[in-house]
C-alpha positions as CSV (number, residue, x, y, z in Angstrom):
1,X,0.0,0.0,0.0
2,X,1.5,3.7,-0.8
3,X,2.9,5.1,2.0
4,X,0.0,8.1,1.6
5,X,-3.3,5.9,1.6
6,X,-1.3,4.9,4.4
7,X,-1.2,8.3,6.1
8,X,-5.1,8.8,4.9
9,X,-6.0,5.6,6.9
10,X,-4.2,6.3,10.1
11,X,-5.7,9.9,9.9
12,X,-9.3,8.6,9.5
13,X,-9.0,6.3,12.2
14,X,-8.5,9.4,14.5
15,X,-11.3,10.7,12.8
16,X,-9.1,13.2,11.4
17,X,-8.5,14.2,7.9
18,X,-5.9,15.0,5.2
19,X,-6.5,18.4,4.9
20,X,-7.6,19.3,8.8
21,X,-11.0,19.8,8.2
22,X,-13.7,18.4,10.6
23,X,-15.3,15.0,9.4
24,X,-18.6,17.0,8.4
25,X,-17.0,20.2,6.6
26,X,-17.0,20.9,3.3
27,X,-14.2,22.6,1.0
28,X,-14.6,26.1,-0.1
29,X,-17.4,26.7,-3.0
30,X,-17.4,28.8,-5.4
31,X,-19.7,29.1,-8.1
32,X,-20.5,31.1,-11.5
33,X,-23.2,31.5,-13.3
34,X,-23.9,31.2,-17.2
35,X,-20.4,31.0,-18.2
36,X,-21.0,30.0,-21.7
37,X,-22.9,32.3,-23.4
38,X,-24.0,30.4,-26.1
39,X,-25.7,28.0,-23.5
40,X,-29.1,28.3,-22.7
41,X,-27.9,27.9,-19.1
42,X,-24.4,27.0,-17.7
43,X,-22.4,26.8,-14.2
44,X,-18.9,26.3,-13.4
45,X,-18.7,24.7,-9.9
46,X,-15.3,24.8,-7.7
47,X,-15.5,22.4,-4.7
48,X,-11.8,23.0,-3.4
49,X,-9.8,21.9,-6.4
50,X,-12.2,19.7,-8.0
51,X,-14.0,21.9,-11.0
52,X,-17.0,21.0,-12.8
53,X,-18.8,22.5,-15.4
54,X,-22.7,22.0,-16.4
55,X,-24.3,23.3,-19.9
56,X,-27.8,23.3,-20.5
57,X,-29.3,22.7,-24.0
58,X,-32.8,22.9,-24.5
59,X,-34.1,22.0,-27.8
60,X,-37.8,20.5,-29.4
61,X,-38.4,16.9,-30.4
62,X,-40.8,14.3,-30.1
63,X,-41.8,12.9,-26.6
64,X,-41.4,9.3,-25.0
65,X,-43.9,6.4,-26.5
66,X,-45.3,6.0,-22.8
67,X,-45.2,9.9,-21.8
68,X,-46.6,11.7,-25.2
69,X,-47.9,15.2,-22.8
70,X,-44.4,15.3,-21.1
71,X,-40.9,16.8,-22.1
72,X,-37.3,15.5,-21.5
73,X,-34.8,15.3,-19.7
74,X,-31.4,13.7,-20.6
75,X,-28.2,13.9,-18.5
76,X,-24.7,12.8,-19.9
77,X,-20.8,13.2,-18.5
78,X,-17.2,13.9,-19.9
79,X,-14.7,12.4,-18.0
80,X,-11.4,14.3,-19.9
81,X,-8.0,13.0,-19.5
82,X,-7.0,16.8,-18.5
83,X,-9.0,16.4,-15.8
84,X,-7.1,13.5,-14.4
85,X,-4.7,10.9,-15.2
86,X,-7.2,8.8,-13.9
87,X,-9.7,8.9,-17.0
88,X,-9.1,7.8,-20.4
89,X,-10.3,8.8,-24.3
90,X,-13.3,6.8,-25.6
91,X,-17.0,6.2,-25.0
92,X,-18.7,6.9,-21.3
93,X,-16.9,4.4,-18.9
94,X,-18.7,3.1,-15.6
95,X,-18.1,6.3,-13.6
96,X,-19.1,8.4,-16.0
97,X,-22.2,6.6,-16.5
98,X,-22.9,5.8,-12.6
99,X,-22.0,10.3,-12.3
100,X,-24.9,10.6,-14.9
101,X,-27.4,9.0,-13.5
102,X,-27.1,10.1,-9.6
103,X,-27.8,13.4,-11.3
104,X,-30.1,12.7,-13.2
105,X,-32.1,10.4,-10.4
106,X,-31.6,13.3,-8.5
107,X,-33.6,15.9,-10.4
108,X,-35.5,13.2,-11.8
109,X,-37.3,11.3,-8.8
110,X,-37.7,14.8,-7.1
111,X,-39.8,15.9,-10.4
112,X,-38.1,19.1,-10.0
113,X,-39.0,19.9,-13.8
114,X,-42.9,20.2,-14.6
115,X,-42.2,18.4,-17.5
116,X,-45.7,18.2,-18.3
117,X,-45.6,22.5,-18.7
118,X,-42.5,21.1,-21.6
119,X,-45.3,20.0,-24.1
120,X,-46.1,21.6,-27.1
121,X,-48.3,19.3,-28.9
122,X,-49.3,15.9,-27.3
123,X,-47.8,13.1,-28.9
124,X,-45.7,15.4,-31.4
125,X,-43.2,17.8,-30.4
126,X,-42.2,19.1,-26.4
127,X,-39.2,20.6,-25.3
128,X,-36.2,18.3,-24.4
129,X,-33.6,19.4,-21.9
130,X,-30.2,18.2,-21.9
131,X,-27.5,18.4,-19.1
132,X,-24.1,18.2,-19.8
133,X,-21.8,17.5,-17.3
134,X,-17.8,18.5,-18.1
135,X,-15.2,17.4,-15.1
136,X,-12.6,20.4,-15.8
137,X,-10.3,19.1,-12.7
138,X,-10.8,15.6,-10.6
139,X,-10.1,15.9,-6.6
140,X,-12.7,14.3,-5.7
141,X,-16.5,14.2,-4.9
142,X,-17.6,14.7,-8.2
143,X,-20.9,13.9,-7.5
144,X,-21.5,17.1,-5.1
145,X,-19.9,19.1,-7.8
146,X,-22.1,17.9,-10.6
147,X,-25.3,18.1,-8.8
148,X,-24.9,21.7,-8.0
149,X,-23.6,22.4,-11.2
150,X,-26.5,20.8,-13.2
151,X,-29.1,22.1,-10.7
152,X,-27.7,26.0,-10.8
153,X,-27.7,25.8,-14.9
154,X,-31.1,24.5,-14.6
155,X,-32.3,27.3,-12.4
156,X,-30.0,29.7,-14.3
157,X,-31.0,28.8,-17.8
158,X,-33.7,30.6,-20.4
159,X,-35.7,29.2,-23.1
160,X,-34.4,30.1,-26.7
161,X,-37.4,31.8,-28.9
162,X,-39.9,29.3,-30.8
163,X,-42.3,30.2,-33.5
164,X,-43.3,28.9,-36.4
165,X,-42.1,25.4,-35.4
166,X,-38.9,26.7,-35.5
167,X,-36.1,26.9,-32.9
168,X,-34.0,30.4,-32.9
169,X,-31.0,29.5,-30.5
170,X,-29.4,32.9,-31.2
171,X,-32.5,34.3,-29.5
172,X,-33.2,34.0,-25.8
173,X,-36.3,34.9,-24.5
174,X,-37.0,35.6,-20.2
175,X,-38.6,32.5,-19.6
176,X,-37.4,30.1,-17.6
177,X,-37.7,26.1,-17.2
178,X,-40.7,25.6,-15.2
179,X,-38.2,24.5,-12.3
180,X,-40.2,23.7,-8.9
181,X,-37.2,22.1,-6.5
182,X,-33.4,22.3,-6.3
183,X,-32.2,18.9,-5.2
184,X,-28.4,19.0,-3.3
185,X,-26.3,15.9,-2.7
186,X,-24.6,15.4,-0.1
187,X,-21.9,12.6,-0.4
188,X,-20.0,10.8,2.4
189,X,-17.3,8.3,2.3
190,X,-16.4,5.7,5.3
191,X,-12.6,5.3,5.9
192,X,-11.5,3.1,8.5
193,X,-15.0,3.0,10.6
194,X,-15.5,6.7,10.4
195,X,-17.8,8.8,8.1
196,X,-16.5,12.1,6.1
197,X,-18.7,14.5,4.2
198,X,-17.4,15.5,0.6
199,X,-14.0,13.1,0.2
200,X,-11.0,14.8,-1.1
201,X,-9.8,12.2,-4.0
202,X,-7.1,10.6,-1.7
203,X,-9.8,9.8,0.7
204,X,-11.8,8.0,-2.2
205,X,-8.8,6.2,-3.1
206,X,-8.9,4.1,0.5
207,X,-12.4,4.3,1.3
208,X,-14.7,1.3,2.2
209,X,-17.7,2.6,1.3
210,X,-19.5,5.9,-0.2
211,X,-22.8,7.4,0.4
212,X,-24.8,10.0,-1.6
213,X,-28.2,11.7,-0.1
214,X,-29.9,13.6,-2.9
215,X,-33.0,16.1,-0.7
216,X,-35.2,18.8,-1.4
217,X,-36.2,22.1,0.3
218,X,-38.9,20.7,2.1
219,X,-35.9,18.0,3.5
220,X,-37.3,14.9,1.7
221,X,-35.5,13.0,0.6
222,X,-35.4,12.3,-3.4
223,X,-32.6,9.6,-4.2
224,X,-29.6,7.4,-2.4
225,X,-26.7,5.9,-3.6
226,X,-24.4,3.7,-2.1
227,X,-21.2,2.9,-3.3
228,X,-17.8,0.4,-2.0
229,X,-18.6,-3.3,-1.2
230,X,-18.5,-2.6,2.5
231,X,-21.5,-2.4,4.0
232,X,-23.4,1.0,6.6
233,X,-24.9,0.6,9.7
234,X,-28.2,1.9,10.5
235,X,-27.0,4.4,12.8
236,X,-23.9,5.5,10.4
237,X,-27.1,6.0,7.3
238,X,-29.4,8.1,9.6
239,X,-26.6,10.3,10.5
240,X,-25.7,10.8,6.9
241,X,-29.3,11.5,6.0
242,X,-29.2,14.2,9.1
243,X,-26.4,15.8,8.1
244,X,-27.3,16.0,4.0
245,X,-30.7,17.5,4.8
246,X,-28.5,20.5,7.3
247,X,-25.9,20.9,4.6
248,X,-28.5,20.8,1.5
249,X,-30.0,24.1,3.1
250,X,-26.8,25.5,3.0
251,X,-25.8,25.1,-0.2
252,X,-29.1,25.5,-2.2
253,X,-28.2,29.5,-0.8
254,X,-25.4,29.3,-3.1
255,X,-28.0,28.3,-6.0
């Protein structure tokens, strides 16, 4: 074992950390709003060193066989090798995939988008939102990083002008997605028996386990995902869930 997952593990068993923060603190957070212009909505998230940045695309096409009165939503992730060593050129691998989909249960299973208010003409044409996730720098948590990127483009972004069944992308108009939550995640990982809110990367490298908590304003929760073969107790879940609902208000201010 490398002598620093080494120094990682000692440290967690004290319930200390790597970079002297408290086992429930989060990094620094800094966030800006529609930094792509040509975007119909966009945020560039900085937890400590790890960067992310979210697009928003919103454009018309035809609606799912088994939802004809209800728009879209689709989320996909880059995972670029100058973001970290760690990634590698080619199609979506697992963890971009498994980053994807936390985000997108999250928005999804909280039905923070009306999508029924997306539909232009039942069983023809609705408005289809896409999130694009882009992982600028990896140092872990990626998942906090994502969600409040995705969730602040969403809230940030404006539809582009529509007449005459025709799309006009260079033309945005002052409405906004019909947006009624803003689910945060909250992850934790478990490193030698102890629980730490967001993971630096070389906490993720020896961790046993990882837990997300997706909640909403009202501090219901919306979606869970557990990660690492090694299994929570009850006790170690609840307090997660605790802490994720305290630490969602907080940063849904930053929204």
């Amino acid at each position: 074992m490398p002598l620093q997952d080494e120094y990682v593990l000692n440290l967690a068993s004290k319930g200390t950390r790597i970079d002297s923060r408290k086992p429930d603190e989060f990094r620094k957070i800094t966030i800006e709003k529609n930094p792509i212009p040509k975007a119909e909505g966009s945020a560039r998230v900085k937890i400590g060193d790890t960067e992310i940045l979210a697009g928003v695309k919103i454009d018309v096409g035809q609606p799912f066989p088994d939802k004809l009165d209800e728009g879209v939503l689709m989320v996909g992730a880059e995972f670029s090798p100058l973001a970290s060593p760690l990634f590698e050129l080619g199609p979506p691998r697992e963890n971009a995939i498994e980053l994807a989909r936390v985000i997108d249960r999250g928005i999804r299973e909280s039905q923070t988008i009306d999508t029924k208010k997306l539909c232009i003409k039942e069983g023809e044409k609705v408005w289809m939102v896409h999130v694009d996730i882009h992982i600028l720098n990896h140092a872990g948590n990626l998942i906090d990083a994502a969600a409040l990127a995705s969730i602040t483009a969403l809230t940030n972004a404006r539809m582009p002008q529509y007449t005459k069944d025709k799309v006009d992308y260079e033309k945005k108009t002052d409405k906004s997605l019909p947006l009624r939550f803003k689910p945060v995640a909250v992850t934790f990982a478990k490193i030698n028996g102890n629980i730490f809110m967001d993971p630096v990367l070389e906490e993720e490298n020896v961790m046993a386990a990882r837990l997300t908590v997706t909640t909403k304003e009202d501090g219901n929760i919306c979606a869970i995902q557990k990660g690492g073969s090694t299994p929570l107790t009850l006790d170690e879940i609840n307090k997660s869930i605790e802490q994720s609902i305290k630490k969602g208000k907080e940063l849904r201010k930053l929204i």
